[in-house]
Structures are given as structure tokens and as C-alpha cells.
C-alpha positions in Angstrom: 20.0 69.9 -43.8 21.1 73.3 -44.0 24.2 74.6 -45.3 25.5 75.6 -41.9 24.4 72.6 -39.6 26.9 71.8 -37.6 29.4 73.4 -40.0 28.8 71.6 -42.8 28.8 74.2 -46.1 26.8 71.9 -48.7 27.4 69.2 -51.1 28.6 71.0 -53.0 31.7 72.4 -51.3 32.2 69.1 -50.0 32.0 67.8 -53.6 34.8 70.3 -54.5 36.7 69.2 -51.3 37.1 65.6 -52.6 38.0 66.3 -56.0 40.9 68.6 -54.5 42.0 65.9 -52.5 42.1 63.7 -55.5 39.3 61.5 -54.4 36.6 59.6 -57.1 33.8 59.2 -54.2 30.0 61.5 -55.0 28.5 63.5 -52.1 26.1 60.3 -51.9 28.9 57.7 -51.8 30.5 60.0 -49.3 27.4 60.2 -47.2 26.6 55.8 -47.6 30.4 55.8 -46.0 29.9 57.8 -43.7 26.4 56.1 -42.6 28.4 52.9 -42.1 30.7 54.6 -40.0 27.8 56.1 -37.8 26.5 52.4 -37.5 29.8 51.6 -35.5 31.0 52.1 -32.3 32.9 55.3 -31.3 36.5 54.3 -31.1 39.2 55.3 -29.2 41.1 57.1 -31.8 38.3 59.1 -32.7 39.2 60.2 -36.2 40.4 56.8 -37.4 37.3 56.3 -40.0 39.3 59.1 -41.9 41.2 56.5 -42.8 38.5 55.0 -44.9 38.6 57.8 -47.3 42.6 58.2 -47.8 45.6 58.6 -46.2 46.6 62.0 -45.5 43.9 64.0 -46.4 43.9 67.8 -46.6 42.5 69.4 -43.6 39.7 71.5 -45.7 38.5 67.9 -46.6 38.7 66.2 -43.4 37.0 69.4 -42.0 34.3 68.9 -44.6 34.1 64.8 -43.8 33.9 66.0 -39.8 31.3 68.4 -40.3 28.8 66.0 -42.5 29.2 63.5 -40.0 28.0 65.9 -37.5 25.2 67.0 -39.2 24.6 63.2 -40.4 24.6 62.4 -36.2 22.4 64.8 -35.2 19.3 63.8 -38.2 19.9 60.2 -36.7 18.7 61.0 -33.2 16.6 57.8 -31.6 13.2 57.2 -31.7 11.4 56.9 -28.4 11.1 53.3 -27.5 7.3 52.0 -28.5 7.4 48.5 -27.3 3.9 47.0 -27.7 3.7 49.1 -31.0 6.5 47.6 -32.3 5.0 44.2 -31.3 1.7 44.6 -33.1 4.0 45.5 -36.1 6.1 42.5 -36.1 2.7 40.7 -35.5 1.4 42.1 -38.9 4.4 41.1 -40.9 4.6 37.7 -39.5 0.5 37.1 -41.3 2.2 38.7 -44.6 4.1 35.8 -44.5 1.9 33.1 -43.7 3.9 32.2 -40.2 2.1 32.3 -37.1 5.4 32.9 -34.4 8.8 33.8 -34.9 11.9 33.3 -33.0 14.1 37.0 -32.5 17.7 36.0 -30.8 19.9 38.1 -29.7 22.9 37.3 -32.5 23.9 38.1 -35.8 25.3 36.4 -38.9 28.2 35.4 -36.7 26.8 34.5 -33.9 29.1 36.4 -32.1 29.0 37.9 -28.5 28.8 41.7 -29.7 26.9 42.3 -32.5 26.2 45.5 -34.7 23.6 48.3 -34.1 21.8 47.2 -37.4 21.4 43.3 -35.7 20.2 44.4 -32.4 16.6 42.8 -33.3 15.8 41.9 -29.7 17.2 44.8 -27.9 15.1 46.7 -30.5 11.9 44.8 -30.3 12.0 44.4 -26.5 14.0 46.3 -24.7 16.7 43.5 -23.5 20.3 44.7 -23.7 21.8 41.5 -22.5 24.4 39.3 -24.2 22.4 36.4 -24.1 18.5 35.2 -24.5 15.9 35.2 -27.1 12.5 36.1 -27.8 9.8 34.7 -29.1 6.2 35.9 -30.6 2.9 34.0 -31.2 -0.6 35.5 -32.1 -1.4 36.4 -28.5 1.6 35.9 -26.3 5.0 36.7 -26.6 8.1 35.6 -24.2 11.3 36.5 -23.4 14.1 34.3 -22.6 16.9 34.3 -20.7 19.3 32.3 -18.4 19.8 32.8 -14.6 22.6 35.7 -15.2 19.8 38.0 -16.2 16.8 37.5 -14.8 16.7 41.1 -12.6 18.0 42.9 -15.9 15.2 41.5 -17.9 12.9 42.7 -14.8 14.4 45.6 -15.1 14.2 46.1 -19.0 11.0 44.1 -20.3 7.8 45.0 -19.4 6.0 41.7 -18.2 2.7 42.9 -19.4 3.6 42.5 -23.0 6.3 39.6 -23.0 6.4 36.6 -20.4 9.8 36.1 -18.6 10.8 32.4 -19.2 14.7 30.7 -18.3 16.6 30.2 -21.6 17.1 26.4 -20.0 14.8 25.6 -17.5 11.9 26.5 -19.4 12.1 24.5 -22.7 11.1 27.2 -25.5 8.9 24.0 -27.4 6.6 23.6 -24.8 5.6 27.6 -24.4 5.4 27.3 -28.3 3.2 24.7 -28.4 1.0 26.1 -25.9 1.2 29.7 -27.8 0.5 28.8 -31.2 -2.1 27.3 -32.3 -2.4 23.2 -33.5 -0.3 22.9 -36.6 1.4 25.9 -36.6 4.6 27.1 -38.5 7.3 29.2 -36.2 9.4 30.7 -38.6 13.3 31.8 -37.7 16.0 33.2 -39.8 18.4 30.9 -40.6 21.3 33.2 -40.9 21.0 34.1 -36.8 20.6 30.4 -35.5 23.5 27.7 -35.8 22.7 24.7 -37.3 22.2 22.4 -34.2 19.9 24.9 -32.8 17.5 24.8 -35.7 17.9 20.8 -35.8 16.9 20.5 -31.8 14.4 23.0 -32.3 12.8 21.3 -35.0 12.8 17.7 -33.3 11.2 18.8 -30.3 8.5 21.2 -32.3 7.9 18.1 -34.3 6.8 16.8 -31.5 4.7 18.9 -30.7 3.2 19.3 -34.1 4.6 22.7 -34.7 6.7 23.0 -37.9 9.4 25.1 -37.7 10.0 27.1 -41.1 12.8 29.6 -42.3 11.9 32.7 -43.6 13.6 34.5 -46.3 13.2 37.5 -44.9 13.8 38.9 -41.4 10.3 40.4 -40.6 11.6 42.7 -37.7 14.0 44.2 -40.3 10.6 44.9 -42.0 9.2 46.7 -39.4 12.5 48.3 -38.0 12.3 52.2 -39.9 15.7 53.5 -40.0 17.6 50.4 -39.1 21.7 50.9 -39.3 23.7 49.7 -42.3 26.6 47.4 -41.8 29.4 49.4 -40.3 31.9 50.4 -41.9 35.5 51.2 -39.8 39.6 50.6 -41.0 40.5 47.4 -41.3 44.6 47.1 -40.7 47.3 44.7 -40.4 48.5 43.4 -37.1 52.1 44.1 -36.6 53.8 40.2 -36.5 55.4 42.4 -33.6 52.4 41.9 -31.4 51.2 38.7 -33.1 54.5 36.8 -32.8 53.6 34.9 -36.2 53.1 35.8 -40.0 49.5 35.3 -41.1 51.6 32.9 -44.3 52.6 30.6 -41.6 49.2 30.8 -40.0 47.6 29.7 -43.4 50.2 26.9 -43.9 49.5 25.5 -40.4 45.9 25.2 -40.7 45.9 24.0 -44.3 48.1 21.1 -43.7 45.4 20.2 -40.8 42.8 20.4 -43.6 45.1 17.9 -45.9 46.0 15.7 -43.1 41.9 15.0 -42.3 41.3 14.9 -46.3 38.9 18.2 -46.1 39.4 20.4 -49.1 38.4 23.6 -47.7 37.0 24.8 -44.1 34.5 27.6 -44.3 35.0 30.2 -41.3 32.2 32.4 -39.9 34.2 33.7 -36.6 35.8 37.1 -37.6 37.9 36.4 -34.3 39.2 33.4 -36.9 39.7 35.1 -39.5 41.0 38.4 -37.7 43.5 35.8 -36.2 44.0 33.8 -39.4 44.9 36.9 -41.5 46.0 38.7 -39.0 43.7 41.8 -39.1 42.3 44.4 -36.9 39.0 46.4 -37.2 36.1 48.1 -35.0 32.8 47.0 -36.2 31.3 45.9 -33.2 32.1 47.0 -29.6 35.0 46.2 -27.6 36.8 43.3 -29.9 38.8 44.8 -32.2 37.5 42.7 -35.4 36.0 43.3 -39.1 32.6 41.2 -39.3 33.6 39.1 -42.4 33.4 35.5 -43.7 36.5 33.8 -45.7 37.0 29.9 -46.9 40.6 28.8 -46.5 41.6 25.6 -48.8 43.6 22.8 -48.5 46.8 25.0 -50.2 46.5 27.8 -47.7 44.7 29.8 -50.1 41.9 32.5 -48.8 39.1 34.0 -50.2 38.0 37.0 -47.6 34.4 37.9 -48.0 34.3 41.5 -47.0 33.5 45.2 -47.8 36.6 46.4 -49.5 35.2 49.9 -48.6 37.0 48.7 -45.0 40.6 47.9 -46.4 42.9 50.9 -45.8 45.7 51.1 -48.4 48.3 48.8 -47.5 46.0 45.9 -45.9 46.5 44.3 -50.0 50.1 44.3 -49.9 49.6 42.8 -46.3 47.3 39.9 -47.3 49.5 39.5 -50.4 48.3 36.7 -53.6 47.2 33.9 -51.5 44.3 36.1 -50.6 41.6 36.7 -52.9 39.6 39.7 -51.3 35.9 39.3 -52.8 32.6 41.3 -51.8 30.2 39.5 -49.0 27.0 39.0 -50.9 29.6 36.7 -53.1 29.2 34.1 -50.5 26.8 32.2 -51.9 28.2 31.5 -55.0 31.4 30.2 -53.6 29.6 28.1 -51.2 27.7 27.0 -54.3 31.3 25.8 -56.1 32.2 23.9 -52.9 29.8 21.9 -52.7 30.2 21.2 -57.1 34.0 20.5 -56.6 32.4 17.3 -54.7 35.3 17.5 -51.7 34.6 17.5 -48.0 34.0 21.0 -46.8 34.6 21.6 -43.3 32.4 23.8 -41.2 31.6 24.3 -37.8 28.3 23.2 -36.4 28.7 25.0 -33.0 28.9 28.6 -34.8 28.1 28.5 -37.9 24.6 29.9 -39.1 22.2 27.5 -40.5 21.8 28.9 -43.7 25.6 28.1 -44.4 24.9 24.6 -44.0 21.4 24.6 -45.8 23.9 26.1 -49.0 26.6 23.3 -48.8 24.2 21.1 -49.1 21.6 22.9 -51.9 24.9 22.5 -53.8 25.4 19.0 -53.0 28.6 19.6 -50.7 30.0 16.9 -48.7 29.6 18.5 -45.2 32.6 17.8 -42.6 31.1 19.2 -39.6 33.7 19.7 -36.8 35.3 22.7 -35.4 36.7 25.4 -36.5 40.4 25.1 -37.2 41.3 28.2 -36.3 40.2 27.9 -32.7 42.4 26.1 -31.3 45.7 27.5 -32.5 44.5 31.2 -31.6 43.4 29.6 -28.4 47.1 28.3 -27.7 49.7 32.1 -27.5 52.5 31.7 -28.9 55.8 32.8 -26.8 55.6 36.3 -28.3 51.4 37.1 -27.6 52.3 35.8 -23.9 54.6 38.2 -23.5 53.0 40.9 -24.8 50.0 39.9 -22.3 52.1 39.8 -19.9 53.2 43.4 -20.7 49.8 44.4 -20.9 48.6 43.2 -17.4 51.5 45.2 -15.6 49.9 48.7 -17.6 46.8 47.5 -16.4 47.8 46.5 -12.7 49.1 50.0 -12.8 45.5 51.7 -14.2 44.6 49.3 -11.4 46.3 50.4 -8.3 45.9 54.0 -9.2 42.4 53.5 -9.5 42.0 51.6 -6.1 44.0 54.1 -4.3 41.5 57.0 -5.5 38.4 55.0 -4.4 39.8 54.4 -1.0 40.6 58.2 -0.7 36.6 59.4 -2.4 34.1 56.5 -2.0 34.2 56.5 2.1 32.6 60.2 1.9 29.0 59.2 -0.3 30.2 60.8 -3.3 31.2 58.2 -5.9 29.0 56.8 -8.1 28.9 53.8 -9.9 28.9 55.8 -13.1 32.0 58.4 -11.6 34.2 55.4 -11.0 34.0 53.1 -14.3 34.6 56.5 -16.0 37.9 56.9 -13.7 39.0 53.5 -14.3 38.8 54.0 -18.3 40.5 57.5 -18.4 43.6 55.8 -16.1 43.4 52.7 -18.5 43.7 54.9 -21.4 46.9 56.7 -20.0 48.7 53.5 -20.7 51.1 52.9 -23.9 49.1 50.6 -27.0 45.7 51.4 -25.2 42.4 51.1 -27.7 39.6 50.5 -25.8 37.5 48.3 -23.0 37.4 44.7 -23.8 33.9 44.9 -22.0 31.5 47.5 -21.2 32.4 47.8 -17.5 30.5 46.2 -14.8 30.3 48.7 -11.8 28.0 47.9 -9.2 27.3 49.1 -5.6 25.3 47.2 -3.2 22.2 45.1 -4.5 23.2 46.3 -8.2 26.9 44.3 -7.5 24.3 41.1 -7.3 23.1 41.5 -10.6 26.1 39.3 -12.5 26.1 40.9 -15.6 24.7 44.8 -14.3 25.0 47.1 -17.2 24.9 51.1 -15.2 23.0 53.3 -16.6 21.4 56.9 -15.6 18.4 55.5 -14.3 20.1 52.9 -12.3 23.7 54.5 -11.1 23.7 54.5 -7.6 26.3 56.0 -5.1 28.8 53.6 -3.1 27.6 54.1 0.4 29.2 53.4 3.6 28.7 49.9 4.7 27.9 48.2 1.5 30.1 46.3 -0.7 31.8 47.7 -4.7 32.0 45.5 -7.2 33.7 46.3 -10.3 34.6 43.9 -13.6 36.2 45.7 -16.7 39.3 45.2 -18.6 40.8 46.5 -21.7 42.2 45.7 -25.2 45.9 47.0 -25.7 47.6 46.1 -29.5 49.5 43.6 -27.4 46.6 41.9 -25.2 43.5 42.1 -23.7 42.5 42.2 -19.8 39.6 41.3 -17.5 39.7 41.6 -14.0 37.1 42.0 -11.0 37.9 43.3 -7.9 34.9 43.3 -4.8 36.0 46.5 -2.3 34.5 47.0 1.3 33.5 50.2 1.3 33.6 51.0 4.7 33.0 48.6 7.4 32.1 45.4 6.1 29.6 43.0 7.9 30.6 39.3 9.1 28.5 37.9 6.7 30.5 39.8 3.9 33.5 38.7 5.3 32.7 35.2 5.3 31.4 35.1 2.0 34.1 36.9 0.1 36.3 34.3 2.2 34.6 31.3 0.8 35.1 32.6 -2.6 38.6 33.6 -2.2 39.2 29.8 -1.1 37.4 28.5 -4.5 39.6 31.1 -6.5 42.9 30.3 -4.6 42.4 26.6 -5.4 42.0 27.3 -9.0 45.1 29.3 -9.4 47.3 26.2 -7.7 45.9 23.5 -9.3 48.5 21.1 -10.8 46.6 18.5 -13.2 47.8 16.3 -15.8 47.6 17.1 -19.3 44.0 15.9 -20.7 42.3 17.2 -18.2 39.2 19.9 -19.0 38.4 23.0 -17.6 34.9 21.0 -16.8 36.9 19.0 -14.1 38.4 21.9 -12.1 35.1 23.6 -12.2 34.1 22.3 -8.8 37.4 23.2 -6.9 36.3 26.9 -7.3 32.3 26.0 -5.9 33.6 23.3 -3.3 33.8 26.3 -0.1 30.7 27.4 -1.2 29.1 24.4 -1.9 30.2 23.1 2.3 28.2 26.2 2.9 25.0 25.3 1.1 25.9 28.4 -1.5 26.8 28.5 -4.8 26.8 31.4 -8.3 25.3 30.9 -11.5 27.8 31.6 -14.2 30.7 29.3 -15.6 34.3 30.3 -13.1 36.4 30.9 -16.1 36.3 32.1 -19.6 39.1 31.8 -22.6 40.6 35.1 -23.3 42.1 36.1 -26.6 45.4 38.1 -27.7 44.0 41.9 -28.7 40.7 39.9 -29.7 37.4 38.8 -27.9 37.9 38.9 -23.9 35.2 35.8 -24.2 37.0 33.0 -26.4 37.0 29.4 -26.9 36.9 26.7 -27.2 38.4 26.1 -23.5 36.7 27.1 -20.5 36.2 26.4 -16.4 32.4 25.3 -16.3 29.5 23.2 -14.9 28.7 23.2 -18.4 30.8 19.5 -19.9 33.5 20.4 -22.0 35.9 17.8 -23.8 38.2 20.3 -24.7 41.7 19.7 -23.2 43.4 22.7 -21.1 46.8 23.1 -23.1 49.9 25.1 -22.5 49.2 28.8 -23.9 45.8 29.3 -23.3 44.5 31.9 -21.3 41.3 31.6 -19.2 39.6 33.2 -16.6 39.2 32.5 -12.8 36.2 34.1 -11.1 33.9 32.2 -8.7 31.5 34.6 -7.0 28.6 35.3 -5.0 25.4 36.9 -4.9 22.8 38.1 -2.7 20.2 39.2 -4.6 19.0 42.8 -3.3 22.3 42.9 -1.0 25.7 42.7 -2.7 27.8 40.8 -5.0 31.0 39.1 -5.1 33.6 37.7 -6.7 37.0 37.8 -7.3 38.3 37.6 -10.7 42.2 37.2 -12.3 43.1 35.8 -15.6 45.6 33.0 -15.9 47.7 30.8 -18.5 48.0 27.0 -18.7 51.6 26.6 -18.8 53.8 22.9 -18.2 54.7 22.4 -14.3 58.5 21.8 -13.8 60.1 18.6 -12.5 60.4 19.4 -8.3 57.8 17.5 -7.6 58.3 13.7 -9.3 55.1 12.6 -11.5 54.2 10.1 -13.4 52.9 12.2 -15.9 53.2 15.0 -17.6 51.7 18.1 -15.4 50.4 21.6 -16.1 49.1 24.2 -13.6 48.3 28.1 -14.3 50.4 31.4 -14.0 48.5 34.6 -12.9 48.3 37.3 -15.4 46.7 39.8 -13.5 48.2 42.4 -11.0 46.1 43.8 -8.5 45.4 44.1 -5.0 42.7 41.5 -3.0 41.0 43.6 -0.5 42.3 42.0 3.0 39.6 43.9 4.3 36.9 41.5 3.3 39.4 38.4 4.2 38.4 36.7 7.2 42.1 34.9 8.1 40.6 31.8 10.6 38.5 30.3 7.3 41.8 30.2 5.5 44.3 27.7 5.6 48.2 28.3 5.7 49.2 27.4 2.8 46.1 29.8 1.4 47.2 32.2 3.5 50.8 31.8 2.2 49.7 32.0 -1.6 47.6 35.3 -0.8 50.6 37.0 0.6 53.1 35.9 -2.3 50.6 36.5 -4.9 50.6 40.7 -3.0 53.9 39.9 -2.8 54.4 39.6 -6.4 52.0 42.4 -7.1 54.0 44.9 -4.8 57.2 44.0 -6.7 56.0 44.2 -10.1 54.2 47.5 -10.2 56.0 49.6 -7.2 58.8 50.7 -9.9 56.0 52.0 -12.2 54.1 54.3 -9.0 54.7 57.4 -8.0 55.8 57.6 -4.2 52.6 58.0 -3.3 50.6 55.2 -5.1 53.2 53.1 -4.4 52.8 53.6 -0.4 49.2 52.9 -0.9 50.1 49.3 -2.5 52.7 48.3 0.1 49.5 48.7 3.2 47.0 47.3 0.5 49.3 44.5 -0.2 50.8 43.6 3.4 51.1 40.2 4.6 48.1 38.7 6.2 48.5 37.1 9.6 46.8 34.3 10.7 
């Protein structure tokens, strides 16, 4: 690196710049910072990993920091993509250690949704950027698998002459690996990326088979994988009890008495959404959920030990956490799960997340395993009074981003000009005009005719195509404010839509209207309202493949549990606070997409209508517009018809005080009462 690369002087200068701001780091300790920092994702404040330094720090040494970065950026520039090479390598490694398949998923230690640059094994290996699916590689074949939301993406990204395309479900992963490796061989996995019931299925059906299924030590991509990322490193801070309406003491006290009340010492928790929650913390070390990867075991006395790279806590996060927490680094895990299991108490831990290798520890040490679910889930799942009102605060900014947005496409797309690329980028820069804005809660999905039918469409240079006349717009994003976190889809005619569209988008504006109105008693899950959203398209032989509703969190993971609206059984009772998503859809592969997405809150159902028990229903969170172009009235019923038009209703009044004259003109047509 020379001296002036990207205005960086040297070492040395920077060496004298942190002594003169009174810093103990080295150049190299500088430099191992600031590699973390690269290995995260850019952040909405963009200068916030200052913070990990020290506070206020002199401009010649934040110059210095800015400029090394740069420099450190540039040296760091990708590698061009070598699939089948980087499948013979992961071939070779797999003989050095005497295994003849392995199994690469697409998760991390946490199992979490978004996962760091330095865990992106299969993106890395194969070329798959989706959220979900797995791959795996024998001697001779190799196969990639995932379920029905991303079977054109894989298309798209995996070359089919080096990896088979399989369904994560449909096609049960034993069989292909009893046809791919050879009689009595060993697949080996890594048991910190697998949960616990995964690697116990898996290994009853490869038994089977006789296949035996083996861990491995060592992750043989990471072998292979020159140049991998670190762990990133970004500012961890306290989140003000302002925006989360309780102190993380009480927190701690809540969920301990739970432990004492089912006779469970401690509970180990492997979900930084948890422990974010728990401890109220914030962070940015993975994309769009505003969490610190860590790990922490909470005892029976509300006592913590947070297993995390102090490198991440910003001076005043101690004072926040105060003496019940004991802050200790990560690779100190083991030991701790290692005095667990000696005390000889039940240790609580949650089967359905946690990695295998947590449970193969607790019970190396001889732990009495409780396995049941995480105790934090629930509680964070339920808002309190003050995070539903900050939500509620936060959908009106975003109805706002939202109108504004809607008005502009109505005025540019009609002419051939937008692309899907121009308009996600409009939608972001009006979102991040709002107050307490920091960041998508999602990468948006903006897609325009056949690419709206691929459910979870990622844009992308090669792929952004321009919203044409006669085609259907759809576009799912949302964003995380400090007081709540959005998702929303909206499906726009652009131009003159066809009477198939019409009917379609109809059919699935009946599944989402009887969603938002249902009244059910309490007990019920989110399983048994699934089919009110399918019914109108089930009467017309259609249907979509993804769950209709999601759990959303407060300034934390858009995709939360443990409630959700699904096909998929869920015990799980709908309770009053929790916030979910409603979003049937439809797609026509190489044609368009639909669907039609708000988010909504389980809240009690007031007396006016006598029952004999207790009721809930849902209030709508979001505020936006339901393009009555794409409505064909005679499929809708009055009292639909009547819940559209209070629903615009509701919208018109809400945001029209926060328009200008304009925008606000455009919402009153957008919004005008449909007539049957």
C-alpha cells in the first residue's frame, strides 16, 4: 500500500495520530478493527464504526481511520466467481478428512435469517443468494436445495451442469445421498450451522440408508475459502427504554422467574434478536436487523453472562448493562457450557435454533438438557403498550415515504423509463427522509412483469428490467426506524391492466381482506386462519407458495417468531401484542406477480358483539394505498367493499396532514370510495 493510496499517509502517521488522540491500539490492531468493520454491512450512518475507536475523536485521526479504510476497501476487491474450481477444492479437503460428502447450509452459528459475509459458505461455493436452501457434495455429484420460493432464482444463479436442482421438501436430501455416495459412507456437517433436530432426523433417515452422518471439526469450505471475512465488528448501543417501553432489569427478572417457576437453572440463548431484546441492545453486524451476533446464558437470578467481542461495546453500553451482566469474550462459551452441565441443574435450550454443537457440549459435560423454547421469544413477540405505539408512529412515516413514492411512479413509470433498480432506490431515499430512520428491514423486492413472479426476486444489474406499459409492479420493502420496523407490498397496474390481472389481484384482495376482519377466540393459531387468505383462490383452482403472514419485531428482525399465518402447523397461540404479517399472493410464472401485503397486531375485540368467549381480531398497521385499478368491484362483496373503502378511508385521514397539497390530492383520487 502506498503512502498516498486513497489518502492514507502511512503507519506511521496514523500511529502518531492515535497516540495524539490518547488511544493504546497499534497500526495492526487498528487495521484487525477496521477488517471487522469491512466484513459488515454499510450502515446508514456511515461513520458510526468511528465509534469503535472512541468517542470524539480528533478530526486528523478520524481522517487517518477514513483513509486506511479506504485503502483497506480497495486491496479487498472480489475475486471472480470460479464455481467448479471451488468445487474440486472443497472436493479435496473433504478426502483430507476422511469424509466422502458434506452438507454446506445456508446459516451461521445462529441460524439466523441474515448471516455475515464471512458465513456465506453456500452463496460462496455456489452462487445461491437466497435466504433459504442447502447444498450438498458427494464424490461425483453435487446438489443444490431449495424450496418452491426459489426455484427460478436458483435457475438463475446455479449452473445445473455442476450442481443438481432438488426441492428442500419434496426431494428428501437422504435418498439423493444415498444414491451419491457410495455404500457406507460418512457425510460429514458442521455442527455449529445445523440445529440439533436437523442433525437427529438427518441421521435417522441416513441410518437407514447406511450412510453415517459425522461432524467435522473443521469447516472444510472455510479451508478452501482464501480471504474469507472476519467476524464483523460494528457499535453496539443501548436501546433508549424510550423506544423499548421496558428496562432490560425488568426484562431479566421476568424471564428468570419463568426459569424458577419450571425448576431450570439457567436457559442458554443463541438468537441475538433475544438477547438484543433481553438486554436491550442494538448493533449492525449483519444486514437489515439491527443486532450484535452474540450468545449469553441467563440464570435462574436474572443474572447474564453476554458472550461477545468487547471490541463492539461503545463506552457507556457497561454502565447500561450494569453488575448483573458479566460481559465475557465468545470463544469463552465452551467453558461455561462446560460448568452448566457440572452444576448438575436443568439447563434450558432451544432445540428449534439452537446449533448442534451447543447441545453435543451440555451433554459432554453431563448437563441435564431442558429442551423447549426460548424464553425470550415469546415476551419480545408480545409489544408492550409503549413499542405499539412507537410502531404505530413508525407506519404513519412510512405510509408517508409511501404515498410519495406511489404518487412519483404514477407520474414516471407510464412513459418506459423506470426501472426496477430506479424505483427501489426512490423508495429508500424518501424512507430515509423520515425522523429515527436506519435502514431497510429487507433488501427490497422490486419486480416488473415475469420478475414480480419470482416471490423472493433479488434485482440486480443483469436482471433490472424497466416497468412497461401493460404489465403489472410489484414491490415488497420496508424499513427499521429506532421505534419499529415495516414491511409492506404494494402490486401497481402500470398502465392498462388485463382482465385476468384484475381478477387475480381481486381474488387475493378477498383472502387478504378476510384476514384483516377475522374475529377468533383466544387459543387459536395463526395455522387456522391460514386458509381464509387461500380460500378465493383455492374456489379458483389457484393458490401461492409461501406462508400469508410472518411475526415482525420492534426495531429487530422483520421475520420473527414464534407466531405466524401458515400451511405449515403451528401450536403457537395468536396473543394480544403480536405483530404479523398479512400477504396472500399470486404468481404466474413468466407473467406477473401479486400480492398484497399489510402488517397487523393481535389485539382483544371489545364487547358489541356478545360472546361466549373471550375474542381477539387484528388492527392494521400499515398505511397505504390498494391500487383500485386492479380491483374488479362485481367479485367483491359489500361488506368487502365497505372495509376497502374505510381501510382508504383511514389512510386518507391519517397521512393527508403530513402531504404537501400536492401529494395529498394524489391520495384523496388513489383512495376514493369504490362503487359497486
Amino acid at each position: 500500500m502506498s503512502n498516498d493510496a486513497y489518502g492514507y499517509r502511512g503507519d506511521g502517521d496514523l500511529a502518531d495520530r492515535l497516540r495524539q488522540a490518547g488511544l493504546s491500539l497499534t497500526v495492526d490492531e487498528a487495521k484487525a478493527l477496521l477488517a471487522g468493520v469491512l466484513a459488515a454491512p454499510p450502515t446508514h450512518d456511515g461513520d458510526s464504526w468511528l465509534d469503535l475507536f472512541g468517542p470524539a475523536l480528533p478530526g486528523e485521526t478520524a481522517d487517518a481511520l477514513r483513509a486506511l479504510k479506504a485503502a483497506l476497501e480497495a486491496q479487498a476487491a472480489p475475486a471472480s466467481p470460479d464455481a467448479a474450481g471451488r468445487l474440486r477444492a472443497l472436493r479435496d479437503a473433504l478426502r483430507d478428512r476422511g469424509v466422502d460428502g458434506f452438507v454446506v447450509p445456508r446459516s451461521d452459528e445462529h441460524q439466523g435469517e441474515y448471516v455475515p459475509a464471512g458465513a456465506r459458505r453456500l452463496a460462496w461455493l455456489t452462487g445461491f443468494t437466497g435466504s433459504a436452501g442447502m447444498a450438498v457434495v458427494a464424490p461425483e455429484r453435487a446438489a443444490l436445495f431449495v424450496d418452491g420460493r426459489y426455484t427460478l432464482q436458483a435457475r438463475a444463479e446455479v449452473p445445473e451442469t455442476l450442481y443438481e436442482h432438488r426441492h428442500l421438501t419434496d426431494d428428501p436430501l437422504a435418498e439423493w445421498v444415498a444414491a451419491a455416495l457410495p455404500a457406507g459412507g460418512r457425510l460429514g456437517y458442521d455442527p455449529w450451522l445445523h440445529t440439533v433436530g436437523w442433525v437427529e432426523k438427518t441421521r435417522r433417515d441416513l441410518d437407514r440408508a447406511g450412510i453415517a452422518l459425522m461432524a467435522v471439526a473443521d469447516n472444510p469450505v472455510d479451508a478452501v475459502w482464501p480471504g474469507r471475512p472476519p467476524a464483523p465488528l460494528t457499535p453496539v448501543v443501548a436501546h433508549d427504554t424510550a423506544f423499548a417501553g421496558t428496562t432490560s432489569a425488568d426484562k431479566r427478572a421476568d424471564v428468570a422467574a419463568r426459569l424458577r417457576r419450571d425448576g431450570v437453572a439457567a436457559a442458554v440463548l443463541t438468537q441475538p434478536d433475544s438477547i438484543a431484546w433481553l438486554l436491550n441492545l442494538r448493533g449492525g453486524d449483519v444486514p437489515c436487523t439491527p443486532l450484535p451476533l452474540s450468545f449469553a446464558i441467563i440464570a435462574d437470578d436474572g443474572g447474564v453472562e453476554l458472550f461477545i467481542d468487547r471490541r463492539k461495546l461503545v463506552p457507556g453500553v457497561d454502565d447500561h448493562l450494569g453488575g448483573a451482566v458479566t460481559v465475557r469474550p465468545p470463544d469463552a462459551l465452551g467453558a461455561a457450557l462446560d460448568d452448566l452441565g457440572r452444576s448438575g441443574r436443568k439447563v434450558l435450550a432451544d432445540p428449534a435454533t439452537g446449533a448442534a454443537w451447543i447441545f453435543d457440549r451440555l451433554d459432554g459435560a453431563g448437563a441435564r438438557v431442558e429442551r423447549g423454547a426460548d424464553p425470550c421469544a415469546l415476551p419480545k413477540a408480545c409489544k408492550n403498550a409503549v413499542e405499539l405505539e412507537g410502531t404505530r408512529a413508525a407506519h404513519r412515516r412510512d405510509g408517508v415515504a409511501m404515498v410519495r413514492f406511489l404518487r412519483w411512479l404514477s407520474r414516471e413509470a407510464a412513459a418506459g423509463a423506470v426501472t426496477e433498480m430506479d424505483a427501489a432506490a426512490m423508495l429508500e431515499s424518501l424512507r430515509a427522509e423520515g425522523a429515527l430512520f436506519r435502514g431497510l428491514s429487507f433488501e427490497t423486492i422490486s419486480g416488473a412483469g415475469p420478475n414480480g413472479a419470482i416471490v423472493h426476486y433479488r434485482v440486480s444489474p443483469e436482471t433490472n428490467r424497466r416497468l412497461e406499459p401493460g404489465s403489472l409492479y410489484l414491490i415488497d420493502s420496508g424499513a427499521q426506524y429506532l421505534d419499529g420496523t415495516t414491511d409492506v407490498t404494494r402490486t401497481v397496474a402500470i398502465g392498462e391492466p388485463t382482465v385476468e390481472m384484475r381478477e387475480r389481484f381481486t381474488l387475493v384482495l378477498k383472502g387478504h381482506i378476510a384476514v384483516s376482519t377475522a374475529r377468533f377466540p383466544r387459543g387459536t393459531s395463526g395455522s387456522q386462519l391460514d386458509t381464509l387468505a387461500r380460500h378465493p383462490l383455492w374456489q379458483a383452482g389457484l393458490d401461492y407458495d409461501h406462508g400469508t403472514g410472518h411475526g415482525v419485531g420492534s426495531y429487530l428482525s422483520v421475520h420473527e417468531g414464534p407466531q405466524r399465518i401458515s400451511k405449515v402447523p403451528n401450536t403457537v397461540a395468536l396473543l394480544p401484542g403480536m405483530i404479523l404479517s398479512n400477504e396472500p399472493g399470486y404468481y404466474k410464472a413468466g407473467a406477473y406477480g401479486i400480492r398484497i401485503e399489510n402488517l397487523i397486531v393481535v389485539q382483544a375485540m371489545d364487547d358489541a358483539v356478545a360472546a361466549e368467549r373471550p375474542m381477539l381480531g387484528f388492527e392494521v398497521l400499515t398505511l397505504a394505498p390498494i391500487d383500485l385499478a386492479l380491483i374488479e368491484p362485481s367479485l367483491l362483496s359489500n361488506a368487502e367493499v365497505a372495509w376497502l373503502n374505510a381501510y382508504h378511508l383511514r389512510v386518507r385521514h391519517e397521512l393527508t396532514p403530513l402531504l404537501d397539497a400536492d401529494t395529498a390530492a394524489w391520495l384523496a383520487a388513489a383512495t376514493g370510495p369504490l362503487m359497486v
